[in-house]
Backbone as a printed PyTorch tensor [residue, N CA C, xyz], in Angstrom:
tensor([[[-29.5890,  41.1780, -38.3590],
         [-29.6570,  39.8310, -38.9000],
         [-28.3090,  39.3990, -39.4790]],

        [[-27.3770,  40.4990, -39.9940],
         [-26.2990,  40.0390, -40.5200],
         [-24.8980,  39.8530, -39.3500]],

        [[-25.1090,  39.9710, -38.1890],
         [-24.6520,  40.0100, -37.0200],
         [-25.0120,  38.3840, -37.0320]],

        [[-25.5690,  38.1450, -36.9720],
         [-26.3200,  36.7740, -36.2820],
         [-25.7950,  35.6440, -37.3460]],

        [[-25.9520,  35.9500, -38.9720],
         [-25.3860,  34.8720, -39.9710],
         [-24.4980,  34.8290, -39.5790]],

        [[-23.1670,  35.6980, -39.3750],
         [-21.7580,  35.8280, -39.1310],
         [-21.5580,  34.5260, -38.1410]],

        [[-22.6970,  34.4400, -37.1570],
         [-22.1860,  33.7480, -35.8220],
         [-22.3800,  32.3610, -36.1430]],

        [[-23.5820,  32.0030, -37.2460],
         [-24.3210,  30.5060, -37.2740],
         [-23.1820,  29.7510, -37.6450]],

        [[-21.9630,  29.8680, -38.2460],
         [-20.8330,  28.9120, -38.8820],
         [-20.0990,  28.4350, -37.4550]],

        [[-20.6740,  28.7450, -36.1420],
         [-19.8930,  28.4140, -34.6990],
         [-20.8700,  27.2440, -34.7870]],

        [[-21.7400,  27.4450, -34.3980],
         [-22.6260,  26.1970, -33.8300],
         [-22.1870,  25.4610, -33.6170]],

        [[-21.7910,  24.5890, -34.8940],
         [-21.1000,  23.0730, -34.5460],
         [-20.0880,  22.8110, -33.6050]],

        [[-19.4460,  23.7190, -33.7480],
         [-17.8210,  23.7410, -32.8290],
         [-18.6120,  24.0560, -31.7440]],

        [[-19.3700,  25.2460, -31.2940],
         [-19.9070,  25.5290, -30.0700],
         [-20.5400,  23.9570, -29.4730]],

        [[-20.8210,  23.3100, -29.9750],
         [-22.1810,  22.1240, -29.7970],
         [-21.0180,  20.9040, -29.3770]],

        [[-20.0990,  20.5410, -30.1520],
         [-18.7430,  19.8010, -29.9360],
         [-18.3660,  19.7420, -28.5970]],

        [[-18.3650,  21.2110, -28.2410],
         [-16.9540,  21.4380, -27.0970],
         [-18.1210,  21.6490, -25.9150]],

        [[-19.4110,  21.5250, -26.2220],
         [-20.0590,  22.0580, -25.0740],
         [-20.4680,  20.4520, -24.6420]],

        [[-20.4300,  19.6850, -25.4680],
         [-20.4030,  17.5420, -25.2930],
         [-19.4170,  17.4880, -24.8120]],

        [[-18.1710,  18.0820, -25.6340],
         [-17.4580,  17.4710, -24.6000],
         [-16.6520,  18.2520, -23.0490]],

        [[-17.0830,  19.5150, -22.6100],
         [-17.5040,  19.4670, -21.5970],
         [-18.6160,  19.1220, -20.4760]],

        [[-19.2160,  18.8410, -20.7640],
         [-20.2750,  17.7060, -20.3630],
         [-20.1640,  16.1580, -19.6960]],

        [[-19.1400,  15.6710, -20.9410],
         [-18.7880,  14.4800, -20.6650],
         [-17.6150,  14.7480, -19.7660]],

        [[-16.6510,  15.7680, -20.0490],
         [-15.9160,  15.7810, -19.3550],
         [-16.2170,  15.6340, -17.6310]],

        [[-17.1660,  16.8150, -17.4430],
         [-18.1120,  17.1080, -16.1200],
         [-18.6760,  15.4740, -15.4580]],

        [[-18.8190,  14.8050, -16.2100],
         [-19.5500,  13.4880, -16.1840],
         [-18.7900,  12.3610, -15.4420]],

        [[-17.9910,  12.4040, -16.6010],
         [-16.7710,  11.1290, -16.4480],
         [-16.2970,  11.7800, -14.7160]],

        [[-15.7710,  12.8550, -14.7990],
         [-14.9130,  13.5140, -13.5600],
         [-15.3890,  13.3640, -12.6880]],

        [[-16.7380,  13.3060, -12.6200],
         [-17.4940,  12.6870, -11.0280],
         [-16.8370,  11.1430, -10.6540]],

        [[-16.8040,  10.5920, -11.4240],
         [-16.6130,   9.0190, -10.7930],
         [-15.0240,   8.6950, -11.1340]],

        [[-14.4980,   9.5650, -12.2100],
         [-13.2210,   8.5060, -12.5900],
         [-12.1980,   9.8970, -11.9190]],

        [[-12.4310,  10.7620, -11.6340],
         [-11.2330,  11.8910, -11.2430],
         [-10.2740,  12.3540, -12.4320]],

        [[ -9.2510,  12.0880, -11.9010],
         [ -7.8880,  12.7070, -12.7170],
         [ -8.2060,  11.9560, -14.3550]],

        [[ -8.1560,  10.7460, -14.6160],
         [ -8.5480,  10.4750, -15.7520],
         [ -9.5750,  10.4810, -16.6600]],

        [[-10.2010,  11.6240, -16.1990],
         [-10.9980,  12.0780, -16.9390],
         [-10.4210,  13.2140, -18.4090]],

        [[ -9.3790,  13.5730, -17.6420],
         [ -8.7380,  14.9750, -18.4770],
         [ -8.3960,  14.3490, -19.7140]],

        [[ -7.8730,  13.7020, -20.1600],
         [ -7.7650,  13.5930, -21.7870],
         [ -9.3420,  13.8880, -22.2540]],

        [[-10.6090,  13.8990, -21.8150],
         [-11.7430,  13.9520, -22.9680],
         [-11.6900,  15.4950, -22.8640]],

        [[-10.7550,  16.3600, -22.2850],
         [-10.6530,  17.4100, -22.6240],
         [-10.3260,  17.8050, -24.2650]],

        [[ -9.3000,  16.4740, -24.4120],
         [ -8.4990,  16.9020, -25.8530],
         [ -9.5920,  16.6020, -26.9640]],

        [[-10.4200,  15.9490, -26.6570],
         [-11.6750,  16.0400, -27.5700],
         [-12.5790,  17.4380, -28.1360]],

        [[-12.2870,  18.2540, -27.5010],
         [-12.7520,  19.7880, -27.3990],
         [-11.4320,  20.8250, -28.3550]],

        [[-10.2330,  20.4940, -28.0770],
         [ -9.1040,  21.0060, -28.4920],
         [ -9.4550,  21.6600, -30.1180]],

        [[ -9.6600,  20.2170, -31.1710],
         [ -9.5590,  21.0360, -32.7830],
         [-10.9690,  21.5330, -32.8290]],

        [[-12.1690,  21.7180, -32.1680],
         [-13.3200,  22.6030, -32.2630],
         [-12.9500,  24.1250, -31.8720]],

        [[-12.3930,  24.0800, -30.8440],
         [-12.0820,  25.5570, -30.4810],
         [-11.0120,  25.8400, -31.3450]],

        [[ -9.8860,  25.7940, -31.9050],
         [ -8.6720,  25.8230, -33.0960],
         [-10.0590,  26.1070, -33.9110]],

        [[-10.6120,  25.4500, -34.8090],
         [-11.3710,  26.1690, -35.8010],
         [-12.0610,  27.4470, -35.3800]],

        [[-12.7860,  27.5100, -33.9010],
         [-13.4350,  28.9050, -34.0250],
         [-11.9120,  30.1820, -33.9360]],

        [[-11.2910,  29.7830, -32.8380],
         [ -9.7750,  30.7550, -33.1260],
         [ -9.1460,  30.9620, -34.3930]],

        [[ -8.5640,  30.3560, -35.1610],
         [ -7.9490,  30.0660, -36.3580],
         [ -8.1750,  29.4100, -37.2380]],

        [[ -9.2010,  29.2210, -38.2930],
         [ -9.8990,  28.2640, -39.1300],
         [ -8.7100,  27.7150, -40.1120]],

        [[ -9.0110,  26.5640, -40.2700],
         [ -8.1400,  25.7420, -41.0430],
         [ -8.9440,  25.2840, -42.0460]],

        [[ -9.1630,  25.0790, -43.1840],
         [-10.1630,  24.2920, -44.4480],
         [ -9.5350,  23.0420, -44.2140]],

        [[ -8.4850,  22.3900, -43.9900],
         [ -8.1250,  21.0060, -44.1930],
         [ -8.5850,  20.6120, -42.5420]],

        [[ -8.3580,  21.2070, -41.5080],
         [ -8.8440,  20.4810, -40.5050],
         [-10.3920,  20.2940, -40.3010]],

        [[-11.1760,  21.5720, -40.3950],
         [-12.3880,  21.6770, -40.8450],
         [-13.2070,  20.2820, -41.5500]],

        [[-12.4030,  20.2990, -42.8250],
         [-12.8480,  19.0930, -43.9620],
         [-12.8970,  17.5250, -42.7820]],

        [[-11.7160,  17.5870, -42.5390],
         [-11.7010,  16.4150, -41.5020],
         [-12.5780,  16.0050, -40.3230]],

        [[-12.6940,  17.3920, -39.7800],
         [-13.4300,  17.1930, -38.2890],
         [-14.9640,  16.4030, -39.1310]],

        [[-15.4090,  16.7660, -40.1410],
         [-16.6400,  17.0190, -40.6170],
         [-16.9090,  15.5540, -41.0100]],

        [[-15.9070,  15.1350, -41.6300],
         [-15.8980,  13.8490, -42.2720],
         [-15.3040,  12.5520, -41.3880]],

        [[-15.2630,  13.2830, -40.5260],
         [-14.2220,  11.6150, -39.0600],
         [-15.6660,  11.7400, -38.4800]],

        [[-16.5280,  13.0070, -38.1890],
         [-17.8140,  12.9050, -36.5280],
         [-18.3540,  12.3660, -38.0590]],

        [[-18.8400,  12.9040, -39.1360],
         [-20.0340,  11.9790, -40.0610],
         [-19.7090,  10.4510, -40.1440]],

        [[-18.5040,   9.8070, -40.4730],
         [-18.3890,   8.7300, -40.2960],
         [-18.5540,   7.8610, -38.8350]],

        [[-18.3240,   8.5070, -38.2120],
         [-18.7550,   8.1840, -36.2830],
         [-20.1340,   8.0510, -35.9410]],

        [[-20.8520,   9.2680, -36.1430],
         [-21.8900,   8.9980, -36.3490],
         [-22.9620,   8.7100, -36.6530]],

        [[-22.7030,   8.0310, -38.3190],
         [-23.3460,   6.8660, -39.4770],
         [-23.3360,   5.8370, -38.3420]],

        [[-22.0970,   4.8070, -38.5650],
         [-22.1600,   4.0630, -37.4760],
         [-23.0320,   4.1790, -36.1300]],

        [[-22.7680,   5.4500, -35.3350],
         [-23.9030,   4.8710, -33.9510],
         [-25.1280,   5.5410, -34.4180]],

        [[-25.5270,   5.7140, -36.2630],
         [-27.1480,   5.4780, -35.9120],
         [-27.6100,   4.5330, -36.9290]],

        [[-26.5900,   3.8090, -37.0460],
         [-26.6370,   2.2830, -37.7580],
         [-27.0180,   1.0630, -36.3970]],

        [[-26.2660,   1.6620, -35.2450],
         [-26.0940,   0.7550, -33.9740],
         [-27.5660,   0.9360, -33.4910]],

        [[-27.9820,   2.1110, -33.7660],
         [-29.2870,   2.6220, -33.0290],
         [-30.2710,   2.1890, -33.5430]],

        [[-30.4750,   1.9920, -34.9620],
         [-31.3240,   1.2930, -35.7890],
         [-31.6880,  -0.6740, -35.7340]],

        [[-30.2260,  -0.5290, -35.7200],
         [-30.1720,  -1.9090, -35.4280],
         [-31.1580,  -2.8030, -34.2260]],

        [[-30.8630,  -1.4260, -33.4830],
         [-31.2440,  -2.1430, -32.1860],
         [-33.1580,  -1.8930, -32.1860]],

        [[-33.4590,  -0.7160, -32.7910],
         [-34.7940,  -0.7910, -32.9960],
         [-35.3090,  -1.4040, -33.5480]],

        [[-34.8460,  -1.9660, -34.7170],
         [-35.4100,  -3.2820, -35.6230],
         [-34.9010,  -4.7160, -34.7170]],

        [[-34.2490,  -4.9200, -33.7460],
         [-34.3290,  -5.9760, -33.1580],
         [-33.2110,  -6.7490, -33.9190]],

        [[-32.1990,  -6.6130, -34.7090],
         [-31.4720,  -7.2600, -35.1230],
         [-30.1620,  -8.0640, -34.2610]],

        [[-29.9410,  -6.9640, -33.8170],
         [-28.8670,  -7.7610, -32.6200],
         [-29.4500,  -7.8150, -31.0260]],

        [[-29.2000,  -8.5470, -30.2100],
         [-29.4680,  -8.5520, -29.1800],
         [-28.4050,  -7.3930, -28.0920]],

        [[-29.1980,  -6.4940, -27.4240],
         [-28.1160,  -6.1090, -26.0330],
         [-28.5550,  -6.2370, -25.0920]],

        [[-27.3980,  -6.1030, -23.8330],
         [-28.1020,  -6.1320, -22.9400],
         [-29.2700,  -4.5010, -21.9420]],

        [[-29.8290,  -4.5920, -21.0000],
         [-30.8430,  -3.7710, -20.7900],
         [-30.0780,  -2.6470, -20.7630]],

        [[-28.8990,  -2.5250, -19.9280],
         [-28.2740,  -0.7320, -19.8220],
         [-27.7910,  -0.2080, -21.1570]],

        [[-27.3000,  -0.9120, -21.9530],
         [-27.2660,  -1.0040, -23.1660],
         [-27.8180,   0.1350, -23.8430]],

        [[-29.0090,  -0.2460, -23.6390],
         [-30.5230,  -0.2090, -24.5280],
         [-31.0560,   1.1370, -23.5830]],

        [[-30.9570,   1.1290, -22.4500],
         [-30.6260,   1.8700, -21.6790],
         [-30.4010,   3.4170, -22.4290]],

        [[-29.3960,   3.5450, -22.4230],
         [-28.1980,   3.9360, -22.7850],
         [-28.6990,   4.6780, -23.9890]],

        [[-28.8550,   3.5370, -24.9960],
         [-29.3210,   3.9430, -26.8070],
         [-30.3410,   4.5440, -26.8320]],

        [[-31.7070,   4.5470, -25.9320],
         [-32.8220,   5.4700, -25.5520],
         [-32.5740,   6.9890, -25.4190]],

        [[-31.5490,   7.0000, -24.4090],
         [-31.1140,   8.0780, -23.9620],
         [-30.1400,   9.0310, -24.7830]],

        [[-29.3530,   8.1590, -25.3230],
         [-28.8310,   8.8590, -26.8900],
         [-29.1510,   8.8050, -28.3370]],

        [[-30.3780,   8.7380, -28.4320],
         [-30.7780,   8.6060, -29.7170],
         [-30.9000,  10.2360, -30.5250]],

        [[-30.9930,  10.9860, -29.4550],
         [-31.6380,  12.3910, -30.4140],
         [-29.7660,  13.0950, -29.8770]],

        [[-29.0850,  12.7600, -29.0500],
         [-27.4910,  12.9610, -29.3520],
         [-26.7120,  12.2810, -30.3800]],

        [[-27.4030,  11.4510, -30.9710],
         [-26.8580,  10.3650, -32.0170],
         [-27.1760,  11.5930, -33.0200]],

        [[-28.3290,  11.6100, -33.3170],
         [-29.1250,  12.4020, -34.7450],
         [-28.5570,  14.0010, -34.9580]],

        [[-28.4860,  14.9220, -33.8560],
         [-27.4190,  15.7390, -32.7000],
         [-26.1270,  16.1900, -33.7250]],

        [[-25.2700,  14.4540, -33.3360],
         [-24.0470,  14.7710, -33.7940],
         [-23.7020,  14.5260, -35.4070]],

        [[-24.7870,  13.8840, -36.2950],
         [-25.0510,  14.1240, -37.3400],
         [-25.1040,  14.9110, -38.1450]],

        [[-25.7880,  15.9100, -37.7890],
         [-26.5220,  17.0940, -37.9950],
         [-25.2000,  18.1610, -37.9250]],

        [[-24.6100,  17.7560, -36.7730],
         [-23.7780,  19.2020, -36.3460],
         [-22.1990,  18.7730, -37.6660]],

        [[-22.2270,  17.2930, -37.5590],
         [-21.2860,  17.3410, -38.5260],
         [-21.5860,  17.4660, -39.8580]],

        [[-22.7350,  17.2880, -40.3720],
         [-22.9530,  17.2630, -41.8390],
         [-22.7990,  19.2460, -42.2680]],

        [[-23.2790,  19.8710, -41.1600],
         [-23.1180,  21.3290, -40.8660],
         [-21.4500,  21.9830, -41.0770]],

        [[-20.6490,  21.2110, -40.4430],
         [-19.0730,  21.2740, -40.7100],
         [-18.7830,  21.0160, -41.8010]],

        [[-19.3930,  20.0990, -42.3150],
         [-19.1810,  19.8210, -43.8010],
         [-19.4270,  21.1790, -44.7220]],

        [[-20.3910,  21.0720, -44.4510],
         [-21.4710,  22.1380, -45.6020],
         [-20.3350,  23.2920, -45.5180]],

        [[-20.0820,  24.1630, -44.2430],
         [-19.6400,  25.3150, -43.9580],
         [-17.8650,  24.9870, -44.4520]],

        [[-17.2780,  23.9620, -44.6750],
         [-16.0420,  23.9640, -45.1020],
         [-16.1080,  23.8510, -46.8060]],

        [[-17.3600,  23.1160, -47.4710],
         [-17.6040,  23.0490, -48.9730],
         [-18.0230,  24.6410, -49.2050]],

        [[-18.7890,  25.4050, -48.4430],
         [-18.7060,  26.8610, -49.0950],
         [-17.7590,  27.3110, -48.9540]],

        [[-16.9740,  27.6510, -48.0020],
         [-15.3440,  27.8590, -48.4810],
         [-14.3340,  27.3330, -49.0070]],

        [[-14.4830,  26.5360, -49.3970],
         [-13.6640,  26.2750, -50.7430],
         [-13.9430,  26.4860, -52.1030]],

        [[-15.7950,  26.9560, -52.2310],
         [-15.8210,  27.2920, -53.3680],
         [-15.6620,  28.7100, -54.0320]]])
């Protein structure tokens, strides 16, 4: 069991880089070569599991929580009917609603795991 705590402080970074290979995989079907920068989206997740940083850590935790307040402010919005979109849209917000909640979760987790090391 103490094998296994050791590992749970990856998750997030594991969960990060495995979106954004995904998207990467995604985008690369239709757009080709310009797909490769959403590689660099993956870059400071793996740097923390290699070499942990507390100040980059603090950041990653607090840029995806602020990112993803916003798209489940957008997501809400749209369930209460406040703004209008259009159908792919909506589309779209169906299909990412529990990746919305997802990337919440995984960042409030970055958080947590950079506030116990600093204390």
């Amino acid at each position: 069991m103490k094998h296994i705590s050791n590992y749970t402080k990856f998750i997030p970074y594991l969960y990060f880089i495995a979106i954004s290979a995904y998207w990467f995989t995604i985008v690369n079907r239709s757009e080709g070569l310009t797909a490769y920068p959403i590689l660099l989206f993956g870059i400071p997740f793996l740097w923390q599991i290699i070499k942990p940083n507390k100040n980059l850590n603090l950041t990653l935790g607090i840029s995806f929580v602020c990112v993803s307040s916003y798209l489940i402010l957008a997501y809400l919005s749209d369930i209460l009917h406040i703004i209008s979109l259009s159908y792919p849209i909506k589309q779209l917000m169906v299909y990412g609603g529990l990746f919305v909640f997802a990337n919440f979760i995984m960042a409030l987790w970055i958080i947590k795991n950079s506030l116990r090391k600093r204390l």
